[in-house]
N, C-alpha and C positions, 0 to 999 in steps of 0.2 A: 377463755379466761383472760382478765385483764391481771396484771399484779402491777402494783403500783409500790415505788422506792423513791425516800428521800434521800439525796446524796450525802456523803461521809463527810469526815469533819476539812472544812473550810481552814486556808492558811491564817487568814486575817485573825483566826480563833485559838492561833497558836504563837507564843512567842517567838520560838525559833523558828519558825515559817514565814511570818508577818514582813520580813525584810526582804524576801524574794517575790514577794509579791508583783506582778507587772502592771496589774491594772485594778486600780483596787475597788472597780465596780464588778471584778471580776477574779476574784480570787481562784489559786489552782487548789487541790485535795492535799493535804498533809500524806505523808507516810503512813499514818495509823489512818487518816481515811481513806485512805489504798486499801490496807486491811482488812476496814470494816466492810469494803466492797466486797472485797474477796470473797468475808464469812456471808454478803448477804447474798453471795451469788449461787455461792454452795448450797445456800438453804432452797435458794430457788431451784436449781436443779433439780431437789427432788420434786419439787413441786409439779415441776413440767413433764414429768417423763413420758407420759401419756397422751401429748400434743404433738402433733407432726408437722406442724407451723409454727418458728418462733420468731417472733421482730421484737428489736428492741428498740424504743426512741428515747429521746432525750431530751431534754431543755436547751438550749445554747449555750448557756450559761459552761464555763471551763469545769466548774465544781461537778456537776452533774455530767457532762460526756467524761470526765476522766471516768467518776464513779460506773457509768455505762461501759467505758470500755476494760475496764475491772470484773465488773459481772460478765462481759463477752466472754472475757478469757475461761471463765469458769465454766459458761455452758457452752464451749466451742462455736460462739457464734462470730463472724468476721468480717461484720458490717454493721450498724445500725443508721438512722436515721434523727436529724436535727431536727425538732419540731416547735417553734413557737407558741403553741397552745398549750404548751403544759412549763410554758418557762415561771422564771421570777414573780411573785409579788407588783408589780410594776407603781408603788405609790409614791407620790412627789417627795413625801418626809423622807425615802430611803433613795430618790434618785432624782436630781435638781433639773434633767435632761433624760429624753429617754433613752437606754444603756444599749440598747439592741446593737445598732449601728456600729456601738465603739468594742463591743466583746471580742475577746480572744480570735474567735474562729470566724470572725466577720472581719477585724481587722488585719488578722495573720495566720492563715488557715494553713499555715505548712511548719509550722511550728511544731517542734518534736512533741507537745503534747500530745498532739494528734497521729504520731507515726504508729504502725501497725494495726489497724484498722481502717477500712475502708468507712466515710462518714459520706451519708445521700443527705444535702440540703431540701430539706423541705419546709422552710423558714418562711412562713407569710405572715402578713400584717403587722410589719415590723414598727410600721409608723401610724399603727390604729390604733394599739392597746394603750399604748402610754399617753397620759395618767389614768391610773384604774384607782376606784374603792372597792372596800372588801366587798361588796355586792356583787361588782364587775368581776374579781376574782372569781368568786363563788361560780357563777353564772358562767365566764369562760368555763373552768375544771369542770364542771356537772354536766355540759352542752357537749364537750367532746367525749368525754368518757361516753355519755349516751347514745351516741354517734355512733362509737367506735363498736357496743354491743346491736346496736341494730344492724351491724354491717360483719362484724366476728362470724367468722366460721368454729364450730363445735371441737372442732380439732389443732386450732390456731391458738396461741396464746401470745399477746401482746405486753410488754415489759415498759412503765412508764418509767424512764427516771427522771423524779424534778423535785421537789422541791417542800419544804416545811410546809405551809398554808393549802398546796392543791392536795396533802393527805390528811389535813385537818377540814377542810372543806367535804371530803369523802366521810370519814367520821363522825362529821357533824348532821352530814344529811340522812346518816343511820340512827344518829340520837347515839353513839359514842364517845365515849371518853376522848381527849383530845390532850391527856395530860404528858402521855408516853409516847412521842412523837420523834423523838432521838433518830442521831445520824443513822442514817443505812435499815430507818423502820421499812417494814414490808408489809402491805398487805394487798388482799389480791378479792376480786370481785369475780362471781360463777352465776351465767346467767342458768335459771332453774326453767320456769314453763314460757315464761316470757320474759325479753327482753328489755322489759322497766326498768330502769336504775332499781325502783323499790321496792321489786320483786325479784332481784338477786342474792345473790348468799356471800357478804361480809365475813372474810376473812382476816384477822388479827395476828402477826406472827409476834 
């Protein structure tokens, strides 16, 4: 099973947050989207109990490893994984340069954000993606997700944490709603007979 999480609410989206901000291509998680990880980790717990394989990656991006190492805490997991293929949006309107380089955990990776959990860099093509159009987007999220059930073990469950666009890209290519797509949404993909993206079973939390 794959489940896939957009991370909780963003500083920059908060008044009292906005001024600790360090980098502001790269906002850290508010309090309340601590939270909102918390409740979405919980929810995922049950979801897994049945899998005796769990990984969880993440986006690079600060908003999303915090929200991952939030849901760690929940499902007693004490590691995840950095992945570039499931990060940001990467469009020139929202980033004048590309941001990869200059993020949190690329520019200052010992920083208490990051304490108590162990994070495996598995960060490529840092300096391919950027500039992307929605298409490019699209095409990344739906290529790895693909990937990632042609290669899933039956017993494995993988935890995407990233981002608004790669779980509206997933709902779009089921022909769903894209309207309810709020901090810390979850949904998770169950390969059935075959391992097609469009012969698995969408899930909606």
């Amino acid at each position: 099973m794959i489940v896939l999480v957009r991370h909780g609410e963003r500083a920059d989206s908060c008044p009292k947050e906005w001024k600790k901000v360090i980098n502001t291509d790269d906002p850290h998680l508010t309090p309340n989207g601590c939270e909102q990880a918390k409740k979405a980790g919980k929810l995922i717990l049950e979801e897994i109990k049945d899998y005796k394989e769990i990984n969880i990656q993440s986006s690079p991006f600060l908003r999303c490893i915090m929200t991952a190492k939030n849901i760690a805490g929940q499902i007693e997991k004490e590691e995840l994984s950095i992945n570039t293929e499931i990060c940001e949006t990467l469009y020139q309107c929202f980033f004048e340069s590309n941001p990869l380089p200059r993020l949190m955990i690329n520019k200052n990776p010992t920083h208490p954000y990051f304490s108590g959990i162990r994070l495996i860099d598995q960060q490529l093509k840092q300096n391919s993606i950027y500039p992307e159009e929605l298409e490019d987007v699209n095409n990344r999220i739906l290529n790895y997700v693909q990937n990632l059930l042609e290669n899933i073990e039956d017993d494995q469950c993988i935890i995407l944490v990233t981002h608004q666009r790669p779980l509206k890209s997933i709902l779009e290519f089921f022909n769903q709603s894209t309207d309810d797509v709020d901090y810390c949404k979850v949904l998770s993909i169950k390969k059935e007979e075959s391992t097609e993206l469009q012969d698995c079973k969408l899930t909606v939390y």
